[in-house]
Legacy VTK file of the C-alpha trace (Angstrom):
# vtk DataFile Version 3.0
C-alpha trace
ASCII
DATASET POLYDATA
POINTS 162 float
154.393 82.022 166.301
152.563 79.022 167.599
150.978 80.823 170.188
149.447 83.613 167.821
147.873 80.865 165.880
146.168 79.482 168.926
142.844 79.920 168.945
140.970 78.605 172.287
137.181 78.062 172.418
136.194 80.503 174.925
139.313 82.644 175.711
139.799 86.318 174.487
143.260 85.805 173.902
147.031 86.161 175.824
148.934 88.546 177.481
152.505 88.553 176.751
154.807 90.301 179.200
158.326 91.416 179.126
160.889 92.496 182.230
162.188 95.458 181.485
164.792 96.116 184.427
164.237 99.253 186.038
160.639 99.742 184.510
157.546 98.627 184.331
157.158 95.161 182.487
155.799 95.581 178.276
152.578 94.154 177.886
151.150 92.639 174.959
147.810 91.468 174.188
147.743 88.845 171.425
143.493 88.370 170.599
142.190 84.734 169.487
140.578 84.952 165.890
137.543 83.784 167.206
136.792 86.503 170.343
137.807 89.030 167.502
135.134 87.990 165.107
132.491 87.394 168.046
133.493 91.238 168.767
132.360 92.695 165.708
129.540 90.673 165.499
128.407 92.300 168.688
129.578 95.843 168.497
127.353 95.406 164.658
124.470 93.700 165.931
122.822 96.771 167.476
118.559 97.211 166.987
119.100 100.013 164.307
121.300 97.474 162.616
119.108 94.146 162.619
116.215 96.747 161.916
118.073 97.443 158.777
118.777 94.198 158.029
115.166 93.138 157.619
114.512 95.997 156.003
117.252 95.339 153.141
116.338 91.235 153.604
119.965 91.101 153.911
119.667 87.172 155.257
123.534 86.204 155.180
123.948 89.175 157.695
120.571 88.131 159.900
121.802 84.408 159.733
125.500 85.189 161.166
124.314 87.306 163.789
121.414 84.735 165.348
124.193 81.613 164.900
127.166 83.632 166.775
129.227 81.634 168.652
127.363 83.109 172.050
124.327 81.934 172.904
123.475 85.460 175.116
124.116 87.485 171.118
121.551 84.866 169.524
119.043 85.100 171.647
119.523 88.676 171.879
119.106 88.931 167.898
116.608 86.143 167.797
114.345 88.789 170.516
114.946 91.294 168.018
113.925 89.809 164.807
111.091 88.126 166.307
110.161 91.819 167.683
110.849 93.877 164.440
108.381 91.007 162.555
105.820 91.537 164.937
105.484 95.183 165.045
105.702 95.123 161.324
102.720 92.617 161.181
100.930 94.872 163.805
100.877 97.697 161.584
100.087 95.681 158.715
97.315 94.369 160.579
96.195 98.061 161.006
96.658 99.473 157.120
94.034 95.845 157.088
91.476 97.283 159.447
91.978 100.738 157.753
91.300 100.026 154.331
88.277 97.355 155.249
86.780 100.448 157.087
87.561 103.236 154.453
86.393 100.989 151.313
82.888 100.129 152.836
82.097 103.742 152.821
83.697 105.298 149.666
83.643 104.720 145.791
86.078 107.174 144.813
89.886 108.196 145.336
89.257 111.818 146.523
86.729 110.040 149.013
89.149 107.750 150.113
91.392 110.614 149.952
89.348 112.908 152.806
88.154 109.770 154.367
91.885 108.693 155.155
93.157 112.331 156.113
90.107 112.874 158.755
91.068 110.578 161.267
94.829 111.140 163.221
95.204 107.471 163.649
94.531 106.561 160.007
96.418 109.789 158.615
99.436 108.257 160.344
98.787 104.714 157.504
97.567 107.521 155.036
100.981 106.237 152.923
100.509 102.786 153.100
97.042 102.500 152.948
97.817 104.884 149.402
100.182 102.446 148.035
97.927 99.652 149.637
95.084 101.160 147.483
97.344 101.212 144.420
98.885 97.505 144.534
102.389 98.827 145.037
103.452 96.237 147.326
107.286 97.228 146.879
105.825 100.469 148.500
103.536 99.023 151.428
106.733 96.983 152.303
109.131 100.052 152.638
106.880 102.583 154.304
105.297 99.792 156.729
109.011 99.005 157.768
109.572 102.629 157.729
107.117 103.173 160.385
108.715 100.364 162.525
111.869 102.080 162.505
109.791 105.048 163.635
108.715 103.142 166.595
112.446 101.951 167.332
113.292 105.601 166.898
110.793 106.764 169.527
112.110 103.910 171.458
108.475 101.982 171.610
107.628 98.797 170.868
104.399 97.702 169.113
104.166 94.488 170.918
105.471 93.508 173.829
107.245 89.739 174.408
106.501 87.499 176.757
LINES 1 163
162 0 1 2 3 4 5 6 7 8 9 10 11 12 13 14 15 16 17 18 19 20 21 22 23 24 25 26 27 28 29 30 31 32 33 34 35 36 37 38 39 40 41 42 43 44 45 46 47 48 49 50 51 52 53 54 55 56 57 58 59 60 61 62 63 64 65 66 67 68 69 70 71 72 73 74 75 76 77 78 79 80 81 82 83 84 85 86 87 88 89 90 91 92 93 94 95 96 97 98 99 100 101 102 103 104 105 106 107 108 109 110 111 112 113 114 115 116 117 118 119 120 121 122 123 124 125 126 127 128 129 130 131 132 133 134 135 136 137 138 139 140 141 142 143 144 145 146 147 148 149 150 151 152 153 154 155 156 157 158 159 160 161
């Protein structure tokens, strides 16, 4: 029992092992507590996952991922966060120059409207810049995170890291 209740920094666990005359030997693997939690942590802490995360501002779940016990998962997450914030800003940053451009030259909704729908890269913020245009910040946050998890979809990221 002692020996299940072991839990060594560092280890994944033991390997019991039983003679069985006239066969192979039984094999047991008894996992620490800790390498089974650092596990999980790892198989959970996928892009699509801290993407979802940030999108939810689930913080408990961002915070126990980026303190794991291995320093290779945190900085992994740590990447990630810092990359998901920054292409989020970058397309905030856009929706910015968009509306600045769009409001110098219209007065009205339908021009905005047309204005916003004649140009590919600005029909692409056409949402945003909508709910930008209506104060619905609850709604600029989800569809500006929506089109980061377009880009980690498509596999491309906004900005690169250094």
């Amino acid at each position: 029992m002692k020996l299940v209740l072991a839990n060594r920094p560092n280890k994944e666990g033991f390997v019991l092992s039983w003679d069985v005359p006239g066969q192979v030997p039984i094999k047991v693997k008894v996992k620490h507590e800790d390498f089974l939690r650092l596990q999980k942590l790892v198989h959970d802490a996928t892009p699509k996952n801290i993407l979802q995360a940030l999108i939810d501002h689930d913080a408990e779940k961002l915070s126990a991922w980026s303190t794991s016990l291995s320093p290779e998962l945190s900085k992994f997450i740590n990447k990630k966060i810092h990359q998901f914030q920054n292409d989020y800003a970058f397309h905030k940053s856009i929706v910015k120059g968009i509306m600045f451009n769009i409001l110098e030259s219209t007065t009205t909704r339908k021009e905005f409207a047309i204005e916003v729908n004649s140009c590919p890269v600005y029909k692409k913020y056409a949402s945003v810049c909508f709910a930008t245009l209506d104060q619905d910040q609850d709604r600029v946050r989800k569809m500006t995170w929506k089109l980061v998890a377009e880009d980690v979809k498509d596999n491309r990221p906004l900005v690169e890291e250094e």
